[in-house]
Structure formats: C-alpha cells, structure tokens
mmCIF file of the N, C-alpha and C atoms, coordinates in Angstrom:
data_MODEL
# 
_entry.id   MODEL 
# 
loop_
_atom_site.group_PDB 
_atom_site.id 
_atom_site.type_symbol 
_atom_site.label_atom_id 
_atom_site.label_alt_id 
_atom_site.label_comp_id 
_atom_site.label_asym_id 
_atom_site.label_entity_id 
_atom_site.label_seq_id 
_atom_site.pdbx_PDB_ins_code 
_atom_site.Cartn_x 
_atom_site.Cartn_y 
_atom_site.Cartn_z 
_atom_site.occupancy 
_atom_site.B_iso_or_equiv 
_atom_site.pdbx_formal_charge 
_atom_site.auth_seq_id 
_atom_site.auth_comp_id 
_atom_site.auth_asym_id 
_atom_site.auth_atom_id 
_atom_site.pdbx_PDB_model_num 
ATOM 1   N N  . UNK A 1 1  ? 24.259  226.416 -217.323 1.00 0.00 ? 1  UNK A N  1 
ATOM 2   C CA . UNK A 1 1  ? 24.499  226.744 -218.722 1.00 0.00 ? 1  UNK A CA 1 
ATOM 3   C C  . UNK A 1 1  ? 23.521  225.999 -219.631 1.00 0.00 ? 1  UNK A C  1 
ATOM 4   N N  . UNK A 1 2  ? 23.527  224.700 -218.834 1.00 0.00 ? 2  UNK A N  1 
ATOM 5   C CA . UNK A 1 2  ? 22.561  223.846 -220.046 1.00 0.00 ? 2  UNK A CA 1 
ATOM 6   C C  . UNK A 1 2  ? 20.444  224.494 -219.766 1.00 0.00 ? 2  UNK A C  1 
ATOM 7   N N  . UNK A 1 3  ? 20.330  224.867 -219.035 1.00 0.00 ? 3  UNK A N  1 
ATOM 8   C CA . UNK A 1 3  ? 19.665  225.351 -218.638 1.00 0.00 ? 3  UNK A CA 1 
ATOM 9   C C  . UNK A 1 3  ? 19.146  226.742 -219.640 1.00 0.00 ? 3  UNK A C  1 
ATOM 10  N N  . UNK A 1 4  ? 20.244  227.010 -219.826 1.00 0.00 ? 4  UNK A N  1 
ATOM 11  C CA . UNK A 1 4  ? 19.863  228.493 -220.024 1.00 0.00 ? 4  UNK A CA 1 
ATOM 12  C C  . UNK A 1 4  ? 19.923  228.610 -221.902 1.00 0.00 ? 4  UNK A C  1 
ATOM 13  N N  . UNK A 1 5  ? 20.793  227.618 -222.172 1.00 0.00 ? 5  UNK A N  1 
ATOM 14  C CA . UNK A 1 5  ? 20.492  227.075 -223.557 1.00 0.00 ? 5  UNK A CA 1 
ATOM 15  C C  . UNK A 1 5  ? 19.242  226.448 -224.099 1.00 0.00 ? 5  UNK A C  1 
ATOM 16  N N  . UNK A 1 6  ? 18.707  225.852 -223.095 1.00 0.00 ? 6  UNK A N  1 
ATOM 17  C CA . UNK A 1 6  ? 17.622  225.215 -223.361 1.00 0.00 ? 6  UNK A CA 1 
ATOM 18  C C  . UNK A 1 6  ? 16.198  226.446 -223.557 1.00 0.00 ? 6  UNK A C  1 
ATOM 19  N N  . UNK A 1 7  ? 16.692  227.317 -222.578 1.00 0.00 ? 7  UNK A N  1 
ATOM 20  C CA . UNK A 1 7  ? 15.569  227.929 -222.505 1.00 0.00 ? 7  UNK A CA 1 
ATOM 21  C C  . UNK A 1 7  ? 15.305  229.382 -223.640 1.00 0.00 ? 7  UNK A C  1 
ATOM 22  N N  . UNK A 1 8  ? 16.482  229.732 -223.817 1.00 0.00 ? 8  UNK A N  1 
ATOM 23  C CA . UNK A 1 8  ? 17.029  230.332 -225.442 1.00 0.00 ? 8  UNK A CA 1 
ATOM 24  C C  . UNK A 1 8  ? 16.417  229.373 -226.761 1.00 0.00 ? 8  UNK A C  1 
ATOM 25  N N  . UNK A 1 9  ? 17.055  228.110 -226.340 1.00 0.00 ? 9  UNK A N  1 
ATOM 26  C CA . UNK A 1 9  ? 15.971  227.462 -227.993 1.00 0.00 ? 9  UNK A CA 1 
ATOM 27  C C  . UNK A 1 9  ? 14.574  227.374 -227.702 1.00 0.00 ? 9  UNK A C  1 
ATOM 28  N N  . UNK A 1 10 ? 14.127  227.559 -226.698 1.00 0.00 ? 10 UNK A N  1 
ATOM 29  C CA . UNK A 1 10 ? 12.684  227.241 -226.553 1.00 0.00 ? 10 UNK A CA 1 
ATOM 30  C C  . UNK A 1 10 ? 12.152  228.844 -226.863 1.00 0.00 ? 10 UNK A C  1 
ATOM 31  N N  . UNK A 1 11 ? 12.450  229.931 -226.349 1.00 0.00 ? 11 UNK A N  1 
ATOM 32  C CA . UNK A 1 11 ? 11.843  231.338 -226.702 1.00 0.00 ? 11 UNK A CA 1 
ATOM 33  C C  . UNK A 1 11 ? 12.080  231.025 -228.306 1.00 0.00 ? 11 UNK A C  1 
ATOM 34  N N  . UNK A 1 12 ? 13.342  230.592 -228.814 1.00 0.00 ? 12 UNK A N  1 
ATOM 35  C CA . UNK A 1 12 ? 13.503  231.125 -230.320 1.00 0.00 ? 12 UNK A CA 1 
ATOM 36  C C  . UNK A 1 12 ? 12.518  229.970 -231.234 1.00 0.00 ? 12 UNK A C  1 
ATOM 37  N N  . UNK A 1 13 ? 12.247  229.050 -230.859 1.00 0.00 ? 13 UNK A N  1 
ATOM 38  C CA . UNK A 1 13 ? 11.223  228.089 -231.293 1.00 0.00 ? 13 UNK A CA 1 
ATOM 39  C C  . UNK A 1 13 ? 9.962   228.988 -231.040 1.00 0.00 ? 13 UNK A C  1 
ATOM 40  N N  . UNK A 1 14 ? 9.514   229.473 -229.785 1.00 0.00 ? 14 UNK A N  1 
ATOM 41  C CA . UNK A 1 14 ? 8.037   229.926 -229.911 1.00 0.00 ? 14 UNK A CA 1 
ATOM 42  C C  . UNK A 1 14 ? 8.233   230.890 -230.830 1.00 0.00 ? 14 UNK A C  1 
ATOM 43  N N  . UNK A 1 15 ? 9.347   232.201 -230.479 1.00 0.00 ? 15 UNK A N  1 
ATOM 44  C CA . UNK A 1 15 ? 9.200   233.235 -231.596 1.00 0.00 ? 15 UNK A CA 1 
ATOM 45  C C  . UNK A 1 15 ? 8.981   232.717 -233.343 1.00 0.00 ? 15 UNK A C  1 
ATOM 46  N N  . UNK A 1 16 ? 9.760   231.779 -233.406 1.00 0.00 ? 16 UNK A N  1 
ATOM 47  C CA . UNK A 1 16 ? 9.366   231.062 -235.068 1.00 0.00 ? 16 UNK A CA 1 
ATOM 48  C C  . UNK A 1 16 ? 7.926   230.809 -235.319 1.00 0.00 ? 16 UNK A C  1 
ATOM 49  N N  . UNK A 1 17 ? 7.791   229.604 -234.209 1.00 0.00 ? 17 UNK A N  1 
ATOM 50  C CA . UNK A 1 17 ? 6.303   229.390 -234.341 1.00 0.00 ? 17 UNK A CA 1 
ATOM 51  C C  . UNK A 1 17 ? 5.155   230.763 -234.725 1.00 0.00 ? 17 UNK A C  1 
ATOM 52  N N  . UNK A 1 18 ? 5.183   231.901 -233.838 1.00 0.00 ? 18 UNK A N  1 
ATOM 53  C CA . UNK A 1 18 ? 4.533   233.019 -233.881 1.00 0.00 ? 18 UNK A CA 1 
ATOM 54  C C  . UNK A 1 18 ? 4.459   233.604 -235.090 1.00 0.00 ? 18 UNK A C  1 
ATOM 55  N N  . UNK A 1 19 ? 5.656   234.017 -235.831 1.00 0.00 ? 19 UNK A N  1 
ATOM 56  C CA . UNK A 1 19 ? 5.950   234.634 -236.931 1.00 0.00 ? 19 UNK A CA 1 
ATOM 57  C C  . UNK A 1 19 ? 5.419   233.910 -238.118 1.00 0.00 ? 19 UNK A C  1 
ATOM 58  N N  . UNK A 1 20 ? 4.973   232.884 -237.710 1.00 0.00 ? 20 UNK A N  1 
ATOM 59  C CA . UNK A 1 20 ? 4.337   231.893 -238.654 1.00 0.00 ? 20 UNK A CA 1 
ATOM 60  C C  . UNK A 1 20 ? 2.907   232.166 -239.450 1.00 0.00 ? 20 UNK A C  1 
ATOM 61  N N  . UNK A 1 21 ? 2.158   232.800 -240.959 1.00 0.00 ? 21 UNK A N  1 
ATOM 62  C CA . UNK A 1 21 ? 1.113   233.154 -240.594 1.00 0.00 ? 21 UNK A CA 1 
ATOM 63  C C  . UNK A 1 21 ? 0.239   232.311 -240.722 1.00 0.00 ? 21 UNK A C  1 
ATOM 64  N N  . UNK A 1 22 ? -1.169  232.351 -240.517 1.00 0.00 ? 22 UNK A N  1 
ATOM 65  C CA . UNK A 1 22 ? -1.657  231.286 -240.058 1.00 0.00 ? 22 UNK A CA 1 
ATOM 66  C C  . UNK A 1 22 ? -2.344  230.921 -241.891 1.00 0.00 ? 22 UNK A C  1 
ATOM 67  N N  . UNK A 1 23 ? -3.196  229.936 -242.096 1.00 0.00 ? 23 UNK A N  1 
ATOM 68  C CA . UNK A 1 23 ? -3.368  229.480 -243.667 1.00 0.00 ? 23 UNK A CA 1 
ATOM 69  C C  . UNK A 1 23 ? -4.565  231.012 -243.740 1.00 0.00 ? 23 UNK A C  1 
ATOM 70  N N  . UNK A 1 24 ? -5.119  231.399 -243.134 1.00 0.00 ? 24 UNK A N  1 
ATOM 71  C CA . UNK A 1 24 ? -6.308  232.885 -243.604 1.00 0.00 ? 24 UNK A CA 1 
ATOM 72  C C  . UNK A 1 24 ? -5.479  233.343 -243.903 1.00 0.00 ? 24 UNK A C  1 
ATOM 73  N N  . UNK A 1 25 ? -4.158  234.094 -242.970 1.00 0.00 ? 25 UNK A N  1 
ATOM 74  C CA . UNK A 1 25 ? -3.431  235.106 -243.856 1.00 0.00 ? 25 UNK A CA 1 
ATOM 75  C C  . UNK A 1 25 ? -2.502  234.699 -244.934 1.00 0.00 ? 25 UNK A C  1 
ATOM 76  N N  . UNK A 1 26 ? -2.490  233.653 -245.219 1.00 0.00 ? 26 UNK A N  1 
ATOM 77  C CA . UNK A 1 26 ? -1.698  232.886 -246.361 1.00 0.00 ? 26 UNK A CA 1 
ATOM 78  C C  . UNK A 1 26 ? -2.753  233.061 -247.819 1.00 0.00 ? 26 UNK A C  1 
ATOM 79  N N  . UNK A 1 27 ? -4.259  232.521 -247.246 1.00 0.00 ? 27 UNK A N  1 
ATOM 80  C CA . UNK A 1 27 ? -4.947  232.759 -248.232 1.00 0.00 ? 27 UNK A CA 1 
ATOM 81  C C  . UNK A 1 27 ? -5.280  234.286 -249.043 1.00 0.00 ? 27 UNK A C  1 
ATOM 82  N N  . UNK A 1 28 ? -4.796  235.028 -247.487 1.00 0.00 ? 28 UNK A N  1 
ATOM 83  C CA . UNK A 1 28 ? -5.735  236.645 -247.879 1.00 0.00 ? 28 UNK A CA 1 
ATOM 84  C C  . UNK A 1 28 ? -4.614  236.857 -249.026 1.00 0.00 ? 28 UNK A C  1 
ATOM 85  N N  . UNK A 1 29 ? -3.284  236.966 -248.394 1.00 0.00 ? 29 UNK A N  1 
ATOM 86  C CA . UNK A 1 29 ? -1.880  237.304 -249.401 1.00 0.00 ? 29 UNK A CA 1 
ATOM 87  C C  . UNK A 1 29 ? -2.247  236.689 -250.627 1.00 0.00 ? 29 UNK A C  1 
ATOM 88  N N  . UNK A 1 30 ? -1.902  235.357 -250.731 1.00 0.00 ? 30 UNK A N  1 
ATOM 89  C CA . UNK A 1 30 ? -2.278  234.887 -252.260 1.00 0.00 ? 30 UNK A CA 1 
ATOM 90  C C  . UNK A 1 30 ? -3.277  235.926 -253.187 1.00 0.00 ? 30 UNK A C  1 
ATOM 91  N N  . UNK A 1 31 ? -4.417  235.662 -252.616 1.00 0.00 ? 31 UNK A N  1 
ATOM 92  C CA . UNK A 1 31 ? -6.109  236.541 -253.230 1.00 0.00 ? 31 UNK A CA 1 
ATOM 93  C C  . UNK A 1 31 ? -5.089  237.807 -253.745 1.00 0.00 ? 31 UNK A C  1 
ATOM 94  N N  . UNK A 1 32 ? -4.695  238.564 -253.078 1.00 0.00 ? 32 UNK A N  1 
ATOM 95  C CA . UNK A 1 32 ? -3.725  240.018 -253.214 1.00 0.00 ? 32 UNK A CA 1 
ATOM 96  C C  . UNK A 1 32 ? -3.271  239.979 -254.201 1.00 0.00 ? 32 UNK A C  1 
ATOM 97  N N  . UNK A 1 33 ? -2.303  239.002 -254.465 1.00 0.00 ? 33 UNK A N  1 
ATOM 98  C CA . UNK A 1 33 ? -1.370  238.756 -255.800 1.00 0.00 ? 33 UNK A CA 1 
ATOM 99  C C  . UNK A 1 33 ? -2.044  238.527 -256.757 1.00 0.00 ? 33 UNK A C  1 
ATOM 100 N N  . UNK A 1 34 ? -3.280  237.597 -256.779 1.00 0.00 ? 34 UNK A N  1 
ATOM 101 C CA . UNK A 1 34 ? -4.025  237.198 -257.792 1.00 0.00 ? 34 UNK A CA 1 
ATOM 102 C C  . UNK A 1 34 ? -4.597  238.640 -258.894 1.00 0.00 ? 34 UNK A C  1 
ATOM 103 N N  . UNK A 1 35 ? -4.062  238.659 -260.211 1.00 0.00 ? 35 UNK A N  1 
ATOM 104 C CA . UNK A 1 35 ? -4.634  239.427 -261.100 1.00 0.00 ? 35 UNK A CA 1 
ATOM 105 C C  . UNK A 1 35 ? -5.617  239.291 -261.793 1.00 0.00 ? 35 UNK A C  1 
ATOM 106 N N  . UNK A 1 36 ? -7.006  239.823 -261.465 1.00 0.00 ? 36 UNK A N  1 
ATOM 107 C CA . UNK A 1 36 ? -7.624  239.055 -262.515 1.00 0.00 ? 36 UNK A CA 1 
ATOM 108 C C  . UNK A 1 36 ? -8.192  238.999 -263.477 1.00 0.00 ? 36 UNK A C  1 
ATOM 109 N N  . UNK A 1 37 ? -7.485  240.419 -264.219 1.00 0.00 ? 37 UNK A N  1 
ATOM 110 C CA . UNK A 1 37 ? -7.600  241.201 -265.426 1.00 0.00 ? 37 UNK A CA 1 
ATOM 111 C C  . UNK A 1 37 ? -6.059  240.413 -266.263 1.00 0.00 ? 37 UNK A C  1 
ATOM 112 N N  . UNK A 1 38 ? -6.257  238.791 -267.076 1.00 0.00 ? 38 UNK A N  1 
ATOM 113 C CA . UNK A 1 38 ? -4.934  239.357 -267.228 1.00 0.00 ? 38 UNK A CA 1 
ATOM 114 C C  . UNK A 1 38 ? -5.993  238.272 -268.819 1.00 0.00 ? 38 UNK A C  1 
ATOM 115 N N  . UNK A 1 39 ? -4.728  238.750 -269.721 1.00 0.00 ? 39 UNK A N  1 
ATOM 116 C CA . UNK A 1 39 ? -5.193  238.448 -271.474 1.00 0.00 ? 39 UNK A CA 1 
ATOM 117 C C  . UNK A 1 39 ? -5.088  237.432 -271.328 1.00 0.00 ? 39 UNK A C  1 
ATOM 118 N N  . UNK A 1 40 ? -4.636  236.105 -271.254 1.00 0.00 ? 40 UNK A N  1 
ATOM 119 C CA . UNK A 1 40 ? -4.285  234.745 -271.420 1.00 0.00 ? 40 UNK A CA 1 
ATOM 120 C C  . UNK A 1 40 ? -5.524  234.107 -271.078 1.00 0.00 ? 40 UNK A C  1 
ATOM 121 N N  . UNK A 1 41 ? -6.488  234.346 -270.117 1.00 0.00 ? 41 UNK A N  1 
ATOM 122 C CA . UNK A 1 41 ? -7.822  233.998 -269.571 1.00 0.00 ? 41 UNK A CA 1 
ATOM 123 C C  . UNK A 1 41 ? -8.634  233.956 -270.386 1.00 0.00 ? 41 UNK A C  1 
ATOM 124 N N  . UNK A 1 42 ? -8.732  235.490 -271.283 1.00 0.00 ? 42 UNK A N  1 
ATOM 125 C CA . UNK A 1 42 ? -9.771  235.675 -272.501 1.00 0.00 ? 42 UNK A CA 1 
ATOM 126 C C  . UNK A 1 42 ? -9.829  235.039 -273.993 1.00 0.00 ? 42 UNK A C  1 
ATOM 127 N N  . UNK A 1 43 ? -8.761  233.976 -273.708 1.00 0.00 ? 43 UNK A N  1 
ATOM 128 C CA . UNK A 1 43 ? -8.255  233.449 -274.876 1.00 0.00 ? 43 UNK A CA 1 
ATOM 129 C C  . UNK A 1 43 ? -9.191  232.376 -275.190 1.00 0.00 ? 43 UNK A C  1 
ATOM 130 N N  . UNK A 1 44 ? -9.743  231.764 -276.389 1.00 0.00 ? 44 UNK A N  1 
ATOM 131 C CA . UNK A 1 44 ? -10.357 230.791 -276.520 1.00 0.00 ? 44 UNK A CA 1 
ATOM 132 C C  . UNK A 1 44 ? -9.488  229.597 -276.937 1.00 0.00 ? 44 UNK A C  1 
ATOM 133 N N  . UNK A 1 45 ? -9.343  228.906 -275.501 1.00 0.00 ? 45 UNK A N  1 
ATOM 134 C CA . UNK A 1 45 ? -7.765  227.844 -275.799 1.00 0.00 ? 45 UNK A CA 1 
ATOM 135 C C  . UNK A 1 45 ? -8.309  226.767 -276.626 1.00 0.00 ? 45 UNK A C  1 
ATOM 136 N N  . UNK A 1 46 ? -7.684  226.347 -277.843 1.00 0.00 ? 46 UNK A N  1 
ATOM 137 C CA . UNK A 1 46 ? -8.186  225.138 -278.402 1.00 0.00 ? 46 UNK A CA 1 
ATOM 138 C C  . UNK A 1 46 ? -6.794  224.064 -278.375 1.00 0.00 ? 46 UNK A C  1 
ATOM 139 N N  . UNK A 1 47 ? -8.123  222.680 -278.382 1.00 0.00 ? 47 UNK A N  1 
ATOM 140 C CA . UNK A 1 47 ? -6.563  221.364 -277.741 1.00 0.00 ? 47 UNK A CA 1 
ATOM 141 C C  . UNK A 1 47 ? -6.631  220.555 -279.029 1.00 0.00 ? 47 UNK A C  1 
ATOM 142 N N  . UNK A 1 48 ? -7.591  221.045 -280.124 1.00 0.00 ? 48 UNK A N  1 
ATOM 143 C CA . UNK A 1 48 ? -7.465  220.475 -280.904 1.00 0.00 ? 48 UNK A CA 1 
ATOM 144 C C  . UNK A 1 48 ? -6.383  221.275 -282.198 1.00 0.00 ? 48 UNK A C  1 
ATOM 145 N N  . UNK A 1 49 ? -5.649  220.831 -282.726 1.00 0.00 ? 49 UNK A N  1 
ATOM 146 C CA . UNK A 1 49 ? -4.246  221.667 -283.534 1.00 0.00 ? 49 UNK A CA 1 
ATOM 147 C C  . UNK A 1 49 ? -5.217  222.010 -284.889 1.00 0.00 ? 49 UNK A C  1 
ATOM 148 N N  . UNK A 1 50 ? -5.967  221.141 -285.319 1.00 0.00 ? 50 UNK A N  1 
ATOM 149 C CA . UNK A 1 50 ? -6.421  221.746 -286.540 1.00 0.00 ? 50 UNK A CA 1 
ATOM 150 C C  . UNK A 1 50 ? -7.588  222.271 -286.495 1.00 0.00 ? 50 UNK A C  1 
ATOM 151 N N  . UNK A 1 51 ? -8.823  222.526 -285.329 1.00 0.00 ? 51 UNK A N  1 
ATOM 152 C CA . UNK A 1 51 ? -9.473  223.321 -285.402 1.00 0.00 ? 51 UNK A CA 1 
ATOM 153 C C  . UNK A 1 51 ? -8.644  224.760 -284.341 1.00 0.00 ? 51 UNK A C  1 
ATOM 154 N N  . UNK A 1 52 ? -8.169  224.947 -283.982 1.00 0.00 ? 52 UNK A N  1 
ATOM 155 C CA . UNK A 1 52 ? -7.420  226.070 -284.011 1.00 0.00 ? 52 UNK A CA 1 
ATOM 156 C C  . UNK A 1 52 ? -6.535  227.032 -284.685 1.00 0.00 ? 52 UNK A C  1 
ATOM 157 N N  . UNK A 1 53 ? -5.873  225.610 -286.183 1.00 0.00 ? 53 UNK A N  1 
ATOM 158 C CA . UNK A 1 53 ? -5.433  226.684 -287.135 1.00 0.00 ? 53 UNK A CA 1 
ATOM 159 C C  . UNK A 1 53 ? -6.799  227.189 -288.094 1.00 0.00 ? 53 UNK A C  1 
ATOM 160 N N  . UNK A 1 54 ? -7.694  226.355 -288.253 1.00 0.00 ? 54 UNK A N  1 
ATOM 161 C CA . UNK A 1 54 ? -8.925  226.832 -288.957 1.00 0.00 ? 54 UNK A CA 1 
ATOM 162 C C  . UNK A 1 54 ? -9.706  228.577 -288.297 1.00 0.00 ? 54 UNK A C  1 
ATOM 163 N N  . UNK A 1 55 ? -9.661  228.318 -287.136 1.00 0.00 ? 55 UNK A N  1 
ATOM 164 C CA . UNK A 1 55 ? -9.584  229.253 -286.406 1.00 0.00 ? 55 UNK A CA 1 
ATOM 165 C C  . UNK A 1 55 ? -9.024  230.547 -286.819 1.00 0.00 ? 55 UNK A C  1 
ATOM 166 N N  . UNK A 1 56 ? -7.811  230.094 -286.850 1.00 0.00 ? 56 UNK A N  1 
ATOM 167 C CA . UNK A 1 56 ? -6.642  231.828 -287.081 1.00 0.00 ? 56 UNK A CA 1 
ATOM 168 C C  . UNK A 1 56 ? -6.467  231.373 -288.514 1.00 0.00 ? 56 UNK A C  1 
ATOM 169 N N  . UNK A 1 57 ? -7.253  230.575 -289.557 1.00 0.00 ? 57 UNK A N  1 
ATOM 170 C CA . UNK A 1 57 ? -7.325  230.903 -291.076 1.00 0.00 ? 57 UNK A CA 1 
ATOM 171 C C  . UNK A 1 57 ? -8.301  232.175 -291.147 1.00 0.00 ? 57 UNK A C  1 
ATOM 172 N N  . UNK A 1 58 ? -9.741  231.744 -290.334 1.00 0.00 ? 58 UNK A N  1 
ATOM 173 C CA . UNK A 1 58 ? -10.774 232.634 -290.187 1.00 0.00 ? 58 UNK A CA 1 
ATOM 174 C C  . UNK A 1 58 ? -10.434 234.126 -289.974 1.00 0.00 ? 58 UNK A C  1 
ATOM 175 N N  . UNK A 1 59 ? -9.911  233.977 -288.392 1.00 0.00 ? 59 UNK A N  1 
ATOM 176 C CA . UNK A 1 59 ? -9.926  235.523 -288.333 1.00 0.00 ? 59 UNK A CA 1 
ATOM 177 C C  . UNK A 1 59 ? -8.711  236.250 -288.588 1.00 0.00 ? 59 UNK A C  1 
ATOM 178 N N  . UNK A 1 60 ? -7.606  235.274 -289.238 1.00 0.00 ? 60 UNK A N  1 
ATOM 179 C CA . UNK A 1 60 ? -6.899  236.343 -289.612 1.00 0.00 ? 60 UNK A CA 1 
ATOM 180 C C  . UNK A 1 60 ? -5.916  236.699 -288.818 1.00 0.00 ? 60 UNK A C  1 
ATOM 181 N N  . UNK A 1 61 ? -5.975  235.844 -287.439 1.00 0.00 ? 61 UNK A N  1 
ATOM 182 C CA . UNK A 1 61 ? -5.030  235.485 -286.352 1.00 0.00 ? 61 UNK A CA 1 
ATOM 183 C C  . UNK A 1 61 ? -3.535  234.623 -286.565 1.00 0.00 ? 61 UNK A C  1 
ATOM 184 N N  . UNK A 1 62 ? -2.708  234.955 -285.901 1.00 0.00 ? 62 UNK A N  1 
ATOM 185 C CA . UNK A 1 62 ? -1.587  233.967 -285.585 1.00 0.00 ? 62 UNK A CA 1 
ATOM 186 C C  . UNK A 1 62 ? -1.993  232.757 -284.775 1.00 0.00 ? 62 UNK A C  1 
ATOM 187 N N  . UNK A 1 63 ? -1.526  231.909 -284.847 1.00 0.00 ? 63 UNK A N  1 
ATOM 188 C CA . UNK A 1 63 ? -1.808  230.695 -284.383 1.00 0.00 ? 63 UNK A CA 1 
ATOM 189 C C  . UNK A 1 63 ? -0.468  230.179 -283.663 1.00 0.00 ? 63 UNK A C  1 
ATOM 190 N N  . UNK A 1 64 ? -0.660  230.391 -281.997 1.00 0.00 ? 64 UNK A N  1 
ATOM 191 C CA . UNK A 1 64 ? 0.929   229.879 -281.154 1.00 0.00 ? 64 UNK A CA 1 
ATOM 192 C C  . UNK A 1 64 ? 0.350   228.173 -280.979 1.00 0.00 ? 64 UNK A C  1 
ATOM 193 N N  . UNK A 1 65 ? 1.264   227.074 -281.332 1.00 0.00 ? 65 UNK A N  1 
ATOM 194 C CA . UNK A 1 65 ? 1.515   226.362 -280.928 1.00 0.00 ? 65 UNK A CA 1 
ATOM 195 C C  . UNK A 1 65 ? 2.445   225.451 -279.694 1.00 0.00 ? 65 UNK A C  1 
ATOM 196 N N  . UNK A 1 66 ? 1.640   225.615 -278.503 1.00 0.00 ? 66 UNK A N  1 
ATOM 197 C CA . UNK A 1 66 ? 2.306   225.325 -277.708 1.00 0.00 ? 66 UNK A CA 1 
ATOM 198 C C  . UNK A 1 66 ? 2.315   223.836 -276.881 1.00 0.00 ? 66 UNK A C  1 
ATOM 199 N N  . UNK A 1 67 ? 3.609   223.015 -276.764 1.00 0.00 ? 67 UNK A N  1 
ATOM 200 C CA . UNK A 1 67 ? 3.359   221.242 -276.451 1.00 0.00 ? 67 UNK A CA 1 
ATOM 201 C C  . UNK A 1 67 ? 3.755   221.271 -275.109 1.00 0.00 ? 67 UNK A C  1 
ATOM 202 N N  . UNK A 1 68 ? 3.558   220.586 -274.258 1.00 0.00 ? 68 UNK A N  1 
ATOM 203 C CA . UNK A 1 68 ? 3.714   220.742 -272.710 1.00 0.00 ? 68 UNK A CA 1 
ATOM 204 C C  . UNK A 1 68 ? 3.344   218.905 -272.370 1.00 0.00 ? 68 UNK A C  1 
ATOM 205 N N  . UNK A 1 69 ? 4.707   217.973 -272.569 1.00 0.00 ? 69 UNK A N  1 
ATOM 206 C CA . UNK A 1 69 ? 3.926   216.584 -271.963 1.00 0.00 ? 69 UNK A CA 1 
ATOM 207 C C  . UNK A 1 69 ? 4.854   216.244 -270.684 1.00 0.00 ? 69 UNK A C  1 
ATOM 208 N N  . UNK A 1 70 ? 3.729   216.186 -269.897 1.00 0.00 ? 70 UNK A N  1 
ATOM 209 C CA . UNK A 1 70 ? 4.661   215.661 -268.152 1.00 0.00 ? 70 UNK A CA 1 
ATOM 210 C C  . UNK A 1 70 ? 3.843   214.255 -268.030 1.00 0.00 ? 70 UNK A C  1 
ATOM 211 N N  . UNK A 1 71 ? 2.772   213.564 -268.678 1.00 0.00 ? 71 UNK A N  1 
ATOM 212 C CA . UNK A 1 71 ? 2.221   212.674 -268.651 1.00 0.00 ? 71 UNK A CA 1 
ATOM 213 C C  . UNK A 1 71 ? 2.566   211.401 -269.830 1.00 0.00 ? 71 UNK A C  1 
ATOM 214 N N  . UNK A 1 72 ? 1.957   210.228 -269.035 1.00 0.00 ? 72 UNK A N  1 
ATOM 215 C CA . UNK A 1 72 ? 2.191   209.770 -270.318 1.00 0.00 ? 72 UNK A CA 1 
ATOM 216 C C  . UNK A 1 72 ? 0.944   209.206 -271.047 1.00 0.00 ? 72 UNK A C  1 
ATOM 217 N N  . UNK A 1 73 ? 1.305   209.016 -272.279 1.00 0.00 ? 73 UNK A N  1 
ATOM 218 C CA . UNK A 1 73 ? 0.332   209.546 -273.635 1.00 0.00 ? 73 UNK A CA 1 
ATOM 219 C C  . UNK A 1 73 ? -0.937  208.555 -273.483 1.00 0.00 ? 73 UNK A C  1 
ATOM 220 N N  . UNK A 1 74 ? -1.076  207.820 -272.607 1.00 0.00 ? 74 UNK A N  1 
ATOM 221 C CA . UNK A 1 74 ? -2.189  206.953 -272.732 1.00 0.00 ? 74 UNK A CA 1 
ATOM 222 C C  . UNK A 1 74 ? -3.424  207.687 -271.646 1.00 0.00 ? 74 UNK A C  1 
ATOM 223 N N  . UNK A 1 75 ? -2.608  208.748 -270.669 1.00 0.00 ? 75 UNK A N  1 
ATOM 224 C CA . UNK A 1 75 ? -3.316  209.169 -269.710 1.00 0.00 ? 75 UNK A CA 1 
ATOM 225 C C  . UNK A 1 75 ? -4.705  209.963 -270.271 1.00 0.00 ? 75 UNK A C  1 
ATOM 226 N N  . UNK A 1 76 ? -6.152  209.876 -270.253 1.00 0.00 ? 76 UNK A N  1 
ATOM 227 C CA . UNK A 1 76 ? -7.256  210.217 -269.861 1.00 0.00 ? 76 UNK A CA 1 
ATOM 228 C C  . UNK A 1 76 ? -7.254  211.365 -268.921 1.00 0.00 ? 76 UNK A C  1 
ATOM 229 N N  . UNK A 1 77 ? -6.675  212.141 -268.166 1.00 0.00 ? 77 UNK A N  1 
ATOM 230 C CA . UNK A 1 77 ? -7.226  213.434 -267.344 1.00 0.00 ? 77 UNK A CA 1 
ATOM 231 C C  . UNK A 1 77 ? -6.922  214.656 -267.877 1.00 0.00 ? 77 UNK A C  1 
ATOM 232 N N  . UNK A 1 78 ? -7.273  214.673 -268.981 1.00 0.00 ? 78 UNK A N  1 
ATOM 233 C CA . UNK A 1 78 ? -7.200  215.862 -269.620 1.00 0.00 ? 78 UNK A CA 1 
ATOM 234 C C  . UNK A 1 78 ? -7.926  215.931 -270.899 1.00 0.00 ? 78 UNK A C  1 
# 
C-alpha cells in the first residue's frame, strides 16, 4: 500500500512539474497581453505640479492630479 502511494505522489509530482510552463512560454504569454497602442503612454507626464498646470493653462487641457507615496520623502530614486 505504502508503495503504491508513494508511487501515485511521485507520477502526480512529475505531472505538476510538466504542466509547468517553462519562463519562454511565460515570456511569449506576457508579450501577448502586452498592448501597445494604449493613451496613457502618449501622455507627456509632468512631476513637476506647477509646470503641468501651466501646461493645461496653455492648451486648454484638464489637469489630473495624481499622489502615489510608498517611499519615504527623503528617497532620491525617482
């Protein structure tokens, strides 16, 4: 019995392993999903707040203000 258990988790371990895809077809899938027609790209992002409302004074644009802090404020990589 113990035998035959053993040898059941070992097929169902290789079958996992197998079904596994390898990082190419991980990469190809990703590439697939990737859109790369999308509006947010064509945007001219500004990090500065007041030359960006000067910006959408100019053309006449809305101006989204958006704040995003996961760092803290002394950090340099950005």
């Amino acid at each position: 019995m113990k035998a035959l258990l053993v040898t059941v988790f070992a097929l169902a371990g290789a079958a996992a392993l197998a079904a596994q895809p390898t990082p190419d077809e991980m990469e190809k899938e990703a590439r697939s999903l990737r859109v790369d027609d999308v509006a947010w790209r064509g945007i001219a992002w500004k990090s500065c707040l007041l030359e960006g409302l000067a910006e959408a004074k100019k053309t006449g644009k809305p101006a989204i203000l958006w704040i995003f802090i996961d760092r803290p404020v002394n950090d340099e990589r950005c």
